[in-house]
DOMI-868528 format. One record per residue: y, z, x of N, C-alpha, C in turn; residue number from 0. Coordinates in nm, 2 decimals. Example, Ala and Ser with C-alpha at 12.3 -4.5 7.8 and 13.67 -1.06 7.14 Angstrom:
BEGIN
<atom <-0.57, 0.78, 1.32>, <-0.45, 0.78, 1.23>, <-0.33, 0.78, 1.32>, 0>;
<atom <-0.22, 0.71, 1.28>, <-0.11, 0.71, 1.37>, <0.00, 0.79, 1.29>, 1>;
//
This chain:
BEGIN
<atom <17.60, 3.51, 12.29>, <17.48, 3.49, 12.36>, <17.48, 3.36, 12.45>, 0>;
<atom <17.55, 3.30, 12.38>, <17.55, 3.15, 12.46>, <17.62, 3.18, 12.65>, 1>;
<atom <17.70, 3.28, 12.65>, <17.76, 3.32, 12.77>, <17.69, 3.44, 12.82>, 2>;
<atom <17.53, 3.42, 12.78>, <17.44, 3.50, 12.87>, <17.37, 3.64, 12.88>, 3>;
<atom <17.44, 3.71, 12.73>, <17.44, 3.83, 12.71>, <17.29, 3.80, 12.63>, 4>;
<atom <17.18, 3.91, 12.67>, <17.07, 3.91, 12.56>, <17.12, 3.94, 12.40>, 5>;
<atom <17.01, 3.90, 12.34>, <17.01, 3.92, 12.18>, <16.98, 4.10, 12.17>, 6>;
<atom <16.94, 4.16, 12.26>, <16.92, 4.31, 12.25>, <17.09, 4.37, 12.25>, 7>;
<atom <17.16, 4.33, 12.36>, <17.27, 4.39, 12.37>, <17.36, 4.33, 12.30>, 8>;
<atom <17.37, 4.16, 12.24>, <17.46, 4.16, 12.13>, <17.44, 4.27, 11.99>, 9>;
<atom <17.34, 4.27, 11.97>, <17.30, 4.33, 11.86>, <17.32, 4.51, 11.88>, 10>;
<atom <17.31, 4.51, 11.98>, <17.37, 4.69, 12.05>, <17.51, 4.72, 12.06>, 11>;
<atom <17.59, 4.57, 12.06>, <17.69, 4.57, 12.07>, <17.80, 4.58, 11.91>, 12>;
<atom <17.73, 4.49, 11.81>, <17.74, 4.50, 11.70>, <17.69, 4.65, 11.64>, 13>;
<atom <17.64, 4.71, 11.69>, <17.57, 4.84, 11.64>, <17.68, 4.93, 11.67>, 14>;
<atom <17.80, 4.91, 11.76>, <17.85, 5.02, 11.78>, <18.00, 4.98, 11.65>, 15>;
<atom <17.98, 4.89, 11.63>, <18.09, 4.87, 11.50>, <18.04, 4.91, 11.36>, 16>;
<atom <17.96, 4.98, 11.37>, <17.90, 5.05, 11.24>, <17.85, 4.99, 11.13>, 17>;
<atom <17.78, 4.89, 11.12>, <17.73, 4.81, 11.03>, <17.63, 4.89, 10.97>, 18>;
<atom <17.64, 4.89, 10.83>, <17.56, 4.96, 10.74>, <17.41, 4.86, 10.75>, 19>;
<atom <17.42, 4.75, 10.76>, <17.26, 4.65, 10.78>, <17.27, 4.50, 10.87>, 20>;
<atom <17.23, 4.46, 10.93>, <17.19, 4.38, 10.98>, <17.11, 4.28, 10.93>, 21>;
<atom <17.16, 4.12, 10.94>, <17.10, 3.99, 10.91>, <17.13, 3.90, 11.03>, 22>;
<atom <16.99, 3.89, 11.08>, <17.00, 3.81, 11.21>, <16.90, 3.67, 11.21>, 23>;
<atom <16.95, 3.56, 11.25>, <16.89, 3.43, 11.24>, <16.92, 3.40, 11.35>, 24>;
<atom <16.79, 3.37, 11.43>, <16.76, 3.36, 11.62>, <16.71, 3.26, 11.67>, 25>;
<atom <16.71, 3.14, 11.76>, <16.58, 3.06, 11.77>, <16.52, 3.10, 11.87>, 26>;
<atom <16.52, 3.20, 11.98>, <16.47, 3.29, 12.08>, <16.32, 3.32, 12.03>, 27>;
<atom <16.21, 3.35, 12.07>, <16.07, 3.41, 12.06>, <16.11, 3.55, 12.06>, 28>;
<atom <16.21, 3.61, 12.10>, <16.23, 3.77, 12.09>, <16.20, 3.82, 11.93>, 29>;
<atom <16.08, 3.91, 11.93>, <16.04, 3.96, 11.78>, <16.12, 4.07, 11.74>, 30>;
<atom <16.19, 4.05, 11.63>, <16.30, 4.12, 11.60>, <16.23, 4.27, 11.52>, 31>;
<atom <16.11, 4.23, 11.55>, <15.98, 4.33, 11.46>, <15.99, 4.46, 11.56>, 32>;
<atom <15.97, 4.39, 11.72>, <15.98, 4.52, 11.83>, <16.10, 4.55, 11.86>, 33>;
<atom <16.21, 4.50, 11.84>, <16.33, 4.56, 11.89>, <16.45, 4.67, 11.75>, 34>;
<atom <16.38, 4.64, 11.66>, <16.43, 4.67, 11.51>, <16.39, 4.85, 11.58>, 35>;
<atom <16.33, 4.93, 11.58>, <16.33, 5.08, 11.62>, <16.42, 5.12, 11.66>, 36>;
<atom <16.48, 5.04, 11.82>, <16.59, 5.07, 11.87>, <16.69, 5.06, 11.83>, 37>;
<atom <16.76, 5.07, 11.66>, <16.89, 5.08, 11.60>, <16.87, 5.10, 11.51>, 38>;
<atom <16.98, 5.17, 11.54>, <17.01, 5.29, 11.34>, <16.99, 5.21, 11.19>, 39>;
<atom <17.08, 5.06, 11.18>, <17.09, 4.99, 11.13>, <16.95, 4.93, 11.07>, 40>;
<atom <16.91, 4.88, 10.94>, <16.84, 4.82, 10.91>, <16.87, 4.66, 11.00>, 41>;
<atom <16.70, 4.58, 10.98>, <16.76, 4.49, 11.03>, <16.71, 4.35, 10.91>, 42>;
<atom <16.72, 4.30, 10.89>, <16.63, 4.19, 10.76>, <16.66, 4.06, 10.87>, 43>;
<atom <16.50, 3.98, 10.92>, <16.50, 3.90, 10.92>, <16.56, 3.78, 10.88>, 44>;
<atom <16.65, 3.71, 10.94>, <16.66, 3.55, 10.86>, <16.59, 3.43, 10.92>, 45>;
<atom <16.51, 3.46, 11.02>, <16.46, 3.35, 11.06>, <16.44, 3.34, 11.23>, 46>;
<atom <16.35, 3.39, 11.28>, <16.36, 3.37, 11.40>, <16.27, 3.29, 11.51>, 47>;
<atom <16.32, 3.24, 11.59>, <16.28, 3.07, 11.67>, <16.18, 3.06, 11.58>, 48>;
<atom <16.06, 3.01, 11.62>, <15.92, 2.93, 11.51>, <15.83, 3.06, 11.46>, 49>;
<atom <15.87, 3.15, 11.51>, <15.74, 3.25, 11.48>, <15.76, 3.30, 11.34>, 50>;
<atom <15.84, 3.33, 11.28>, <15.90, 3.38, 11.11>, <16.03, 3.33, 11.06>, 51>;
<atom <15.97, 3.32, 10.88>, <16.11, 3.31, 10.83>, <16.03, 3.41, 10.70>, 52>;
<atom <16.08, 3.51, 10.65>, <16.01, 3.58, 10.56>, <16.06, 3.60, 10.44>, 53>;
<atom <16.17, 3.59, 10.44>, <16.29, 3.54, 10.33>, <16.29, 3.43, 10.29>, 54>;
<atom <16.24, 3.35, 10.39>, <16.23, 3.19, 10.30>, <16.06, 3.15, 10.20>, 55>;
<atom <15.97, 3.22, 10.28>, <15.84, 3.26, 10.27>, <15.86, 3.33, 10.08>, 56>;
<atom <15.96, 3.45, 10.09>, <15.93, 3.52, 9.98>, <16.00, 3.42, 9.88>, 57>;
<atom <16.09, 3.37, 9.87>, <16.19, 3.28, 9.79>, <16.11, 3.15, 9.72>, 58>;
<atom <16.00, 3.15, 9.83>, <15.87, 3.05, 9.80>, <15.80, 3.08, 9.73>, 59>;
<atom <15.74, 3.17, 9.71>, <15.65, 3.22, 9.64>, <15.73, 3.31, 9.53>, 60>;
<atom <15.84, 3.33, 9.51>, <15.90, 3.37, 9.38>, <15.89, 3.22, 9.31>, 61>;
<atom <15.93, 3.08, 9.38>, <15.93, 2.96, 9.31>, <15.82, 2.95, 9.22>, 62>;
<atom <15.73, 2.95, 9.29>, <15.57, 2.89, 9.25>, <15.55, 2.96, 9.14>, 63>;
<atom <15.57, 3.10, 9.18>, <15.56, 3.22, 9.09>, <15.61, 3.15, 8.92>, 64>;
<atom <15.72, 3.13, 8.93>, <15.82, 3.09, 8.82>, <15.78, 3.00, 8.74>, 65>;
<atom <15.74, 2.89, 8.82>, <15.70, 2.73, 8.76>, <15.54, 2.78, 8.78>, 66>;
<atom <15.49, 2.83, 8.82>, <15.32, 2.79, 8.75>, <15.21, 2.96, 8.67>, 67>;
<atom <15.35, 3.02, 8.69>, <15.29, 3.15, 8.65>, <15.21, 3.24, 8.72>, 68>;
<atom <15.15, 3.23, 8.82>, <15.07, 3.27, 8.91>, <15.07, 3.21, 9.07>, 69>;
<atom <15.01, 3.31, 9.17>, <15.02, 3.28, 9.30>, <14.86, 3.27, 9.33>, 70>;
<atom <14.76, 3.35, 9.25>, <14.61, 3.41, 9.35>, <14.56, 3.22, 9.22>, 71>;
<atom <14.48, 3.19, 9.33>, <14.41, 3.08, 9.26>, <14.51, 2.93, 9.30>, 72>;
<atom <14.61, 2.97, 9.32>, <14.70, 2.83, 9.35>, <14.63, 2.79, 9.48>, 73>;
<atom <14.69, 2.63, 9.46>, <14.60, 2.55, 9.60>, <14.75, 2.49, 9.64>, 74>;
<atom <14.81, 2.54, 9.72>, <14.96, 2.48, 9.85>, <14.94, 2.37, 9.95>, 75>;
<atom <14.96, 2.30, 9.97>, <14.95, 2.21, 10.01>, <15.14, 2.23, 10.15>, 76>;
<atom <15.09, 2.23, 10.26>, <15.24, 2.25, 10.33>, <15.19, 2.13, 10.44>, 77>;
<atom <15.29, 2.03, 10.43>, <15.24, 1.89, 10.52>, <15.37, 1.88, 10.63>, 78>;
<atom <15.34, 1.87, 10.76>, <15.45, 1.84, 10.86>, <15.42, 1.92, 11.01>, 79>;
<atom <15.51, 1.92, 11.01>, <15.51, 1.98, 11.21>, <15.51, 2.14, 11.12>, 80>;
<atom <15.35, 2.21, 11.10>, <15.36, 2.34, 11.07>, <15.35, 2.42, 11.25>, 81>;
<atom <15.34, 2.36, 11.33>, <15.32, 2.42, 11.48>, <15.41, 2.49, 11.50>, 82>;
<atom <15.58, 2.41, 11.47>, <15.67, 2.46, 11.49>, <15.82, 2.54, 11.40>, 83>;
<atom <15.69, 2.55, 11.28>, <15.80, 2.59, 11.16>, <15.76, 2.75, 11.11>, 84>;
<atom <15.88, 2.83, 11.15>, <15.86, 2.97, 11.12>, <15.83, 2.95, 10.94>, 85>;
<atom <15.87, 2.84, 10.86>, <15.84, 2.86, 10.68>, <15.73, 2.85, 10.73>, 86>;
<atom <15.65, 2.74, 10.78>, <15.49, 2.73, 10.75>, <15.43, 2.86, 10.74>, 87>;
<atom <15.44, 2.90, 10.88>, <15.40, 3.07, 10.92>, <15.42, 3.14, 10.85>, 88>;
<atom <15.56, 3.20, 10.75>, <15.55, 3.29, 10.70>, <15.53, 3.27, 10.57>, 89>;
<atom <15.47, 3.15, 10.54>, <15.43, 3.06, 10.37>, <15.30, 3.11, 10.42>, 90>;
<atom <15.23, 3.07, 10.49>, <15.08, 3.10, 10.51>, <15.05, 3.23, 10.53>, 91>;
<atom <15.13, 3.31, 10.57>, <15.09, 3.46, 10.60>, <15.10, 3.56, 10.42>, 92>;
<atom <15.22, 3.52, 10.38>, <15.23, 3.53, 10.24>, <15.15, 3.50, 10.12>, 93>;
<atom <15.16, 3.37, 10.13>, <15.13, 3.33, 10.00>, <14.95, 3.39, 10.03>, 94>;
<atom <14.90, 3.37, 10.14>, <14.75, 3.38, 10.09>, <14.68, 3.51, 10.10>, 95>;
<atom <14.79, 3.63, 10.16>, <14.81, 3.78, 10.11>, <14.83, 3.79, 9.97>, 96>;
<atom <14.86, 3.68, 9.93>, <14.85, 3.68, 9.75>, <14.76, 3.60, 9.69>, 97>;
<atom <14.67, 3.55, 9.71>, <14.59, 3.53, 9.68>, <14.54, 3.38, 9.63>, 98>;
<atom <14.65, 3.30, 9.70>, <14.68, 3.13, 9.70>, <14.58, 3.09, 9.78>, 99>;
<atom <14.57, 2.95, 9.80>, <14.47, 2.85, 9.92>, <14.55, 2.79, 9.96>, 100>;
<atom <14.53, 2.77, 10.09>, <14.63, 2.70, 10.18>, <14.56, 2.56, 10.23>, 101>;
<atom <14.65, 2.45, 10.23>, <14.60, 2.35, 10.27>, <14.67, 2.29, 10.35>, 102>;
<atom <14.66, 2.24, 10.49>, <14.76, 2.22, 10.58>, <14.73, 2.03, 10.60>, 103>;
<atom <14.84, 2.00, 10.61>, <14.82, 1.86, 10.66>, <14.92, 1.83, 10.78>, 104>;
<atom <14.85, 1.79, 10.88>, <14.95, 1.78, 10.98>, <14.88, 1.73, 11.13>, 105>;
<atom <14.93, 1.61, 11.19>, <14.83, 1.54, 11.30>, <14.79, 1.70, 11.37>, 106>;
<atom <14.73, 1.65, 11.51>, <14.65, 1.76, 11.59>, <14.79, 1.78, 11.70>, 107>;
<atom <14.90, 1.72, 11.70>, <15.02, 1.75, 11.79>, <15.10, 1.87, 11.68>, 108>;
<atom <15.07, 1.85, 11.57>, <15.15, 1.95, 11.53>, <15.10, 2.13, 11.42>, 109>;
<atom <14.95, 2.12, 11.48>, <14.85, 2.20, 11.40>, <14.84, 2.29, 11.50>, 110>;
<atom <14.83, 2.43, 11.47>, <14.83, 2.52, 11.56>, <14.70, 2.61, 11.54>, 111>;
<atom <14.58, 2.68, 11.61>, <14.50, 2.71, 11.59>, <14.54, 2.87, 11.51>, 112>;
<atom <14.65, 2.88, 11.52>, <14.64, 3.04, 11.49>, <14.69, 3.02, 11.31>, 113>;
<atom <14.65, 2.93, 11.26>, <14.65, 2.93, 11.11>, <14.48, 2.95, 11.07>, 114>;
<atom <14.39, 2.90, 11.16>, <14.27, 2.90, 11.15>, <14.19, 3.01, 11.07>, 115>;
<atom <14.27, 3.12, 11.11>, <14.26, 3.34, 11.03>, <14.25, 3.29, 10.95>, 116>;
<atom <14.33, 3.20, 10.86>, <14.38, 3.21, 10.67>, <14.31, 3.15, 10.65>, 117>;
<atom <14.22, 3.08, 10.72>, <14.08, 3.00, 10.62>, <14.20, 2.83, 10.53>, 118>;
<atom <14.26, 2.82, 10.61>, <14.32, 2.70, 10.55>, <14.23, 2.57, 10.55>, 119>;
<atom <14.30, 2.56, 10.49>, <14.17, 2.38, 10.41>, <14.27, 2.25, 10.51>, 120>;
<atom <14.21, 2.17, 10.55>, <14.26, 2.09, 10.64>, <14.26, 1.92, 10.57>, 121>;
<atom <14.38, 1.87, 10.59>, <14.35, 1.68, 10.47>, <14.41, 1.62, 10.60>, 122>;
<atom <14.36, 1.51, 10.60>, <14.35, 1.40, 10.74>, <14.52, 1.35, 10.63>, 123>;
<atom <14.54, 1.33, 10.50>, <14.64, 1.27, 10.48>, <14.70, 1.31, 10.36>, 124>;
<atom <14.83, 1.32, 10.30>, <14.92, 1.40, 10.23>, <14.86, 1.32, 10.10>, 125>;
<atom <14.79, 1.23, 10.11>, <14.75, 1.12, 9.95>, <14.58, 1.23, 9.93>, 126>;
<atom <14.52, 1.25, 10.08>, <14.42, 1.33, 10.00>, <14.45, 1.44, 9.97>, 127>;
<atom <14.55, 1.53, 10.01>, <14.60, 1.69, 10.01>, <14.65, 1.70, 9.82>, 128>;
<atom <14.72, 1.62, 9.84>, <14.80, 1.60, 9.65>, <14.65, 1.62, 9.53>, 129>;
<atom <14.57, 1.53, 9.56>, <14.48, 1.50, 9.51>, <14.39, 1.70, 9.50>, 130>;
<atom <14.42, 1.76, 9.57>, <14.41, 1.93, 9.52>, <14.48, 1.98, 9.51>, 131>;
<atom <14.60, 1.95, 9.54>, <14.70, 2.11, 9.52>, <14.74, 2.10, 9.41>, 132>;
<atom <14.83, 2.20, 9.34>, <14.89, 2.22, 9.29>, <15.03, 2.26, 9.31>, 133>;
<atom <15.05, 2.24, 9.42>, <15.20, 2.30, 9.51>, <15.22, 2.22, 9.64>, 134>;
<atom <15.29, 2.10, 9.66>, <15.36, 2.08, 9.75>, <15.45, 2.10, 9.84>, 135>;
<atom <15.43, 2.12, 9.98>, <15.55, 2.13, 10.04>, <15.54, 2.08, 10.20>, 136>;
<atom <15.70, 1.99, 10.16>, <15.75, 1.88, 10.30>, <15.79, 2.01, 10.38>, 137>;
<atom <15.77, 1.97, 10.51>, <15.84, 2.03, 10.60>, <15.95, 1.97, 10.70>, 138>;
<atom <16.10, 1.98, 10.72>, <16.17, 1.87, 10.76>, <16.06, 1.82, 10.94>, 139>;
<atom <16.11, 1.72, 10.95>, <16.06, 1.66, 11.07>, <16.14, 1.74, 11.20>, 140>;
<atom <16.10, 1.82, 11.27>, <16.21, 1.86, 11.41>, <16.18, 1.80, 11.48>, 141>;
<atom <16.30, 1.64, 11.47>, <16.29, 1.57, 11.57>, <16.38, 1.61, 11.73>, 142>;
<atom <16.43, 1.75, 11.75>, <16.48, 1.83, 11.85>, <16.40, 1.88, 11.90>, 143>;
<atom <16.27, 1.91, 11.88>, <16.17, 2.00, 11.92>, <16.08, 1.86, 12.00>, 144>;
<atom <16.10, 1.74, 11.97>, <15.97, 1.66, 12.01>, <16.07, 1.53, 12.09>, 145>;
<atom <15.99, 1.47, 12.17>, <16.05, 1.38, 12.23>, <15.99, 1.26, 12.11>, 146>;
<atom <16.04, 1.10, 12.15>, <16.02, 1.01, 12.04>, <15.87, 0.97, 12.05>, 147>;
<atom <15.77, 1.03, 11.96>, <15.61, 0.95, 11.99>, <15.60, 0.84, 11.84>, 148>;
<atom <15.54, 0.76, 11.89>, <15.48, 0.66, 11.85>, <15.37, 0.71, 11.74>, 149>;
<atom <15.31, 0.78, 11.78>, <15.17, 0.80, 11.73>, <15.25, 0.89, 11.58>, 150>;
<atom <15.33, 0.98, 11.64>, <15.40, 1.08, 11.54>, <15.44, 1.04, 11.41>, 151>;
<atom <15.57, 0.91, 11.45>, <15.64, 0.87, 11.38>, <15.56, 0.75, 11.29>, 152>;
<atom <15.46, 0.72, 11.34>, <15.34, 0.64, 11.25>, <15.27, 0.69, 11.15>, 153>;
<atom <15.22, 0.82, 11.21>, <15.23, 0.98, 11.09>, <15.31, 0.97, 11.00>, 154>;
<atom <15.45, 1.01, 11.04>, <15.55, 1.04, 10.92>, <15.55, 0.95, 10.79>, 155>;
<atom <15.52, 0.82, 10.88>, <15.59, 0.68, 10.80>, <15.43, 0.68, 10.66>, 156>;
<atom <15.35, 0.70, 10.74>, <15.20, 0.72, 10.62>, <15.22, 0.87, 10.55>, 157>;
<atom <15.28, 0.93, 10.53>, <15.28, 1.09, 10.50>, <15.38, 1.10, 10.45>, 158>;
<atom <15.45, 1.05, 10.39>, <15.62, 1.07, 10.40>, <15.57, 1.10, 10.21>, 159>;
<atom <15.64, 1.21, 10.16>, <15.65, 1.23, 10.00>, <15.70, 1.13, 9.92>, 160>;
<atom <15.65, 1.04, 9.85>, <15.70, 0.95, 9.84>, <15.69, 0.93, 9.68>, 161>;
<atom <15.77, 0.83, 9.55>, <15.73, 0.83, 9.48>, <15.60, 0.80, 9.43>, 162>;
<atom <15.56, 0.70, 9.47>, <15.43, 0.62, 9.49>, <15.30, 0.70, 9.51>, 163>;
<atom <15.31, 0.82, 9.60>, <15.19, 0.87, 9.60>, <15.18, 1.00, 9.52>, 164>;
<atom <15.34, 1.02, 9.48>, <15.31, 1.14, 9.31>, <15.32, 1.08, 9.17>, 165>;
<atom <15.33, 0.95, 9.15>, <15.30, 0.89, 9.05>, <15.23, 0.94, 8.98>, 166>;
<atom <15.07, 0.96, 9.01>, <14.96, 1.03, 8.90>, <14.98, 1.17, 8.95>, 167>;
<atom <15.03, 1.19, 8.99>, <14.98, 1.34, 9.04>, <15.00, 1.47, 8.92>, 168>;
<atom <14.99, 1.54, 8.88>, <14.95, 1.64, 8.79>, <15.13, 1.68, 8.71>, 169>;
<atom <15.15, 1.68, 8.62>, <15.27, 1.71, 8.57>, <15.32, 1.81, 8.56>, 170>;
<atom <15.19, 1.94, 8.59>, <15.29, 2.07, 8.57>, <15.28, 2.10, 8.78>, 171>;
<atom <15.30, 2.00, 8.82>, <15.27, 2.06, 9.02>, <15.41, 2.08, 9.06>, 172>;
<atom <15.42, 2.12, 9.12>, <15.50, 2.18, 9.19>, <15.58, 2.14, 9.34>, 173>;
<atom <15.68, 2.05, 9.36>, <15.70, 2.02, 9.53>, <15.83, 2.06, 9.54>, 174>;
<atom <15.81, 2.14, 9.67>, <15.92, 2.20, 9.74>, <15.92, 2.12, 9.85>, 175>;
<atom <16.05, 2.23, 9.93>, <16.08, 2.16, 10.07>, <16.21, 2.30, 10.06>, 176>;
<atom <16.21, 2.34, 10.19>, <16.29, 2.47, 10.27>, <16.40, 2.43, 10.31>, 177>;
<atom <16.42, 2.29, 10.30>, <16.57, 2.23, 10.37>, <16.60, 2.29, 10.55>, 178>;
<atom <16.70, 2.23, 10.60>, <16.71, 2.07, 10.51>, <16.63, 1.97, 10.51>, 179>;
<atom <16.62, 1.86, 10.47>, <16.54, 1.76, 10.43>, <16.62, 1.62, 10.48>, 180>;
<atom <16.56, 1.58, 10.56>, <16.57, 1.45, 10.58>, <16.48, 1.37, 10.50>, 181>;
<atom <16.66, 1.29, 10.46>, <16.59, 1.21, 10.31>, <16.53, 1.05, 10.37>, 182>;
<atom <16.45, 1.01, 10.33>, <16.41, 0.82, 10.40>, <16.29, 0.86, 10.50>, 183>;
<atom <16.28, 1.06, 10.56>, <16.16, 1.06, 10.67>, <16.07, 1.12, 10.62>, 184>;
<atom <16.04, 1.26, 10.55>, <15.96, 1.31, 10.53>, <15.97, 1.32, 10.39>, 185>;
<atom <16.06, 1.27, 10.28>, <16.06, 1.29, 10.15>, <16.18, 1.15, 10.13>, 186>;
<atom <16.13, 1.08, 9.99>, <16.19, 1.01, 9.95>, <16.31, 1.06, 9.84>, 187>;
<atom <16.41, 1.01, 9.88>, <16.54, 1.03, 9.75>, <16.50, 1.03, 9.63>, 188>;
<atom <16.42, 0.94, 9.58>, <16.39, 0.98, 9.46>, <16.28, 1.04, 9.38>, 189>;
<atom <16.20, 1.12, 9.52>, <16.14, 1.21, 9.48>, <16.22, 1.36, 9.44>, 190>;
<atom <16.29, 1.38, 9.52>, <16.43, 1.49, 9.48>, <16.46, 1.52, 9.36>, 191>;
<atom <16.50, 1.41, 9.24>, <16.53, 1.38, 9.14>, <16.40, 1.42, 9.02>, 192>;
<atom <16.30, 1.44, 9.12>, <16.17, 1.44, 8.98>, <16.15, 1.52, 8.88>, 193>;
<atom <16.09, 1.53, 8.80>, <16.11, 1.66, 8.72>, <16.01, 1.77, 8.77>, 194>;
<atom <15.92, 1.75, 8.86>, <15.84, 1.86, 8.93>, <15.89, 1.88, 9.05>, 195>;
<atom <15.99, 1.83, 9.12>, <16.08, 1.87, 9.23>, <16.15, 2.04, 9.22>, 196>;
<atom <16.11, 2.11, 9.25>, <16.22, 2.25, 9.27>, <16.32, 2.28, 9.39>, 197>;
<atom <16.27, 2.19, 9.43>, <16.35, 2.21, 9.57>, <16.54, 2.27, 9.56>, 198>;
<atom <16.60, 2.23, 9.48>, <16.68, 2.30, 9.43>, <16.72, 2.41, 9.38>, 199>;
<atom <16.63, 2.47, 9.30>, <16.56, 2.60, 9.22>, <16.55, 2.68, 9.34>, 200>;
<atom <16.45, 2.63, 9.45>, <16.46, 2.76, 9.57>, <16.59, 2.76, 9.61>, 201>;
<atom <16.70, 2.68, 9.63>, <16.83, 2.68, 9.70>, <16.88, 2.83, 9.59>, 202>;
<atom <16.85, 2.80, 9.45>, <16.88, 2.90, 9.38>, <16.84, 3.06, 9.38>, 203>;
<atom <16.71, 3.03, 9.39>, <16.61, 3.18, 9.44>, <16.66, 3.22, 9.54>, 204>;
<atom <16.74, 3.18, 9.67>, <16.71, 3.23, 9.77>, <16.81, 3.29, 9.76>, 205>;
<atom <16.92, 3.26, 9.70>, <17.05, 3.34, 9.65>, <16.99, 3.50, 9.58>, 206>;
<atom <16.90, 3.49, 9.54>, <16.88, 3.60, 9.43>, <16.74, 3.70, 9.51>, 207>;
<atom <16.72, 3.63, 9.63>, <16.58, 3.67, 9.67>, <16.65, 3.74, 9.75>, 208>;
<atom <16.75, 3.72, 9.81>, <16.80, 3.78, 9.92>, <16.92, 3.87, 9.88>, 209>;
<atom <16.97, 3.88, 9.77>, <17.03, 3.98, 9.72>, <16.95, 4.11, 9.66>, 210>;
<atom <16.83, 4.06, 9.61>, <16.78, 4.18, 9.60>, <16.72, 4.26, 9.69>, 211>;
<atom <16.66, 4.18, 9.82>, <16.64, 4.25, 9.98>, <16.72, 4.36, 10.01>, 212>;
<atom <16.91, 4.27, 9.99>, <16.99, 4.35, 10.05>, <17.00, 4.50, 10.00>, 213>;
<atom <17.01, 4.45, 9.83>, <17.06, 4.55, 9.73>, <16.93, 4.70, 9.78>, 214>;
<atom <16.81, 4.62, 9.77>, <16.75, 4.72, 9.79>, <16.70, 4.83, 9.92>, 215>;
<atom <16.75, 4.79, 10.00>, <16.80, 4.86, 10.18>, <16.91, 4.95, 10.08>, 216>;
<atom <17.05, 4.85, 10.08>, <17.11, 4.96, 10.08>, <17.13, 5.07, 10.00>, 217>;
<atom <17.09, 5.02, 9.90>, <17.09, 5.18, 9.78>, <17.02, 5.30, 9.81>, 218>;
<atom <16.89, 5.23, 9.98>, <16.88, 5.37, 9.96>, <16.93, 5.39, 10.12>, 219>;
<atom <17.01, 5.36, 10.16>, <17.08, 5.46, 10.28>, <17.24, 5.46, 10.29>, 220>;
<atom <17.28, 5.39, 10.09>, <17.41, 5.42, 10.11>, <17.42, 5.51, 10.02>, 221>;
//
């Protein structure tokens, strides 16, 4: 692709080498949703430019699942640039088809109106957002996506997951992050370490979330 061929005809191209399924990770806007008809091949999302990640989305909500026993009634809390993050999107489209609350924290540079459907709850700062959820989650900083703002990185530096501001926070909660994670910006090192940290745990699920995706495509068209 990088020498100019579309993502339609690489993937047309790969189709004639007989692949029993397809796993494609894109940063393109091309929706792998409209083009998936035209090939024999299953296709499973891995992630494409900011619009979805639905594999990371489900891996999430198997977490929460795990550590709090339930999804309908949970309060999530997802703080960061959710404008430009396909997890946000497909954490918000998920989890509150299951019956969670969504709570978004994130300046007005990086809040997108089309989360506004999900009825998400909105916190000026990640110290009032804690103070309801029961589920945290950092989102890394894409400092590729933004030029260097002032105002932004003033944000980060007040918002940043920190020990300090989960000190009291509830013992059985829950904080993730999708990786990777820049450690010292949006999450402290030794918040990682916590015992309500899973962030690890998903690295684990997503191994098991995505094998049973695969397993289950192919058993039934092999």
């Amino acid at each position: 692709m990088t020498k100019g061929e579309s993502l339609y005809h690489t993937i047309k191209t790969v189709q004639a080498m007989g692949p029993d399924l397809f796993i494609i990770r894109h940063g393109t806007d091309i929706s792998l949703e409209e083009i998936a008809p035209h090939f024999e091949s299953p296709i499973v999302n891995g992630g494409e430019g900011a619009n979805s990640h639905p594999t990371q989305a489900l891996l999430d909500a198997f977490t929460i699942l795990e550590e709090r026993g339930k999804l309908e009634g949970e309060n999530v809390l997802i703080a960061g640039d959710v404008a430009h993050s396909r997890v946000a999107r497909s954490n918000v489209r998920l989890l509150s088809k299951m019956g969670a609350n969504i709570g978004i924290c994130a300046p007005e540079e990086w809040y997108s109106s089309d989360f506004d459907q999900y009825g998400v709850t909105r916190f000026e700062s990640v110290g009032e957002g804690i103070k309801w959820a029961t589920c945290c989650m950092a989102l890394r900083i894409q400092r590729e996506r933004h030029q260097e703002n002032e105002n932004l990185d003033q944000w980060v530096s007040k918002n940043q997951f920190s020990v300090e501001k989960f000190k009291s926070w509830r013992e059985d909660g829950v904080i993730l992050h999708p990786g990777p994670f820049n450690v010292g910006v949006e999450i402290q090192s030794e918040l990682l370490e916590d015992s309500r940290s899973k962030i690890f745990d998903q690295k684990a699920n997503g191994v098991f979330m995505r094998a049973a995706i695969m397993y289950s495509i192919l058993e039934e068209i092999i």
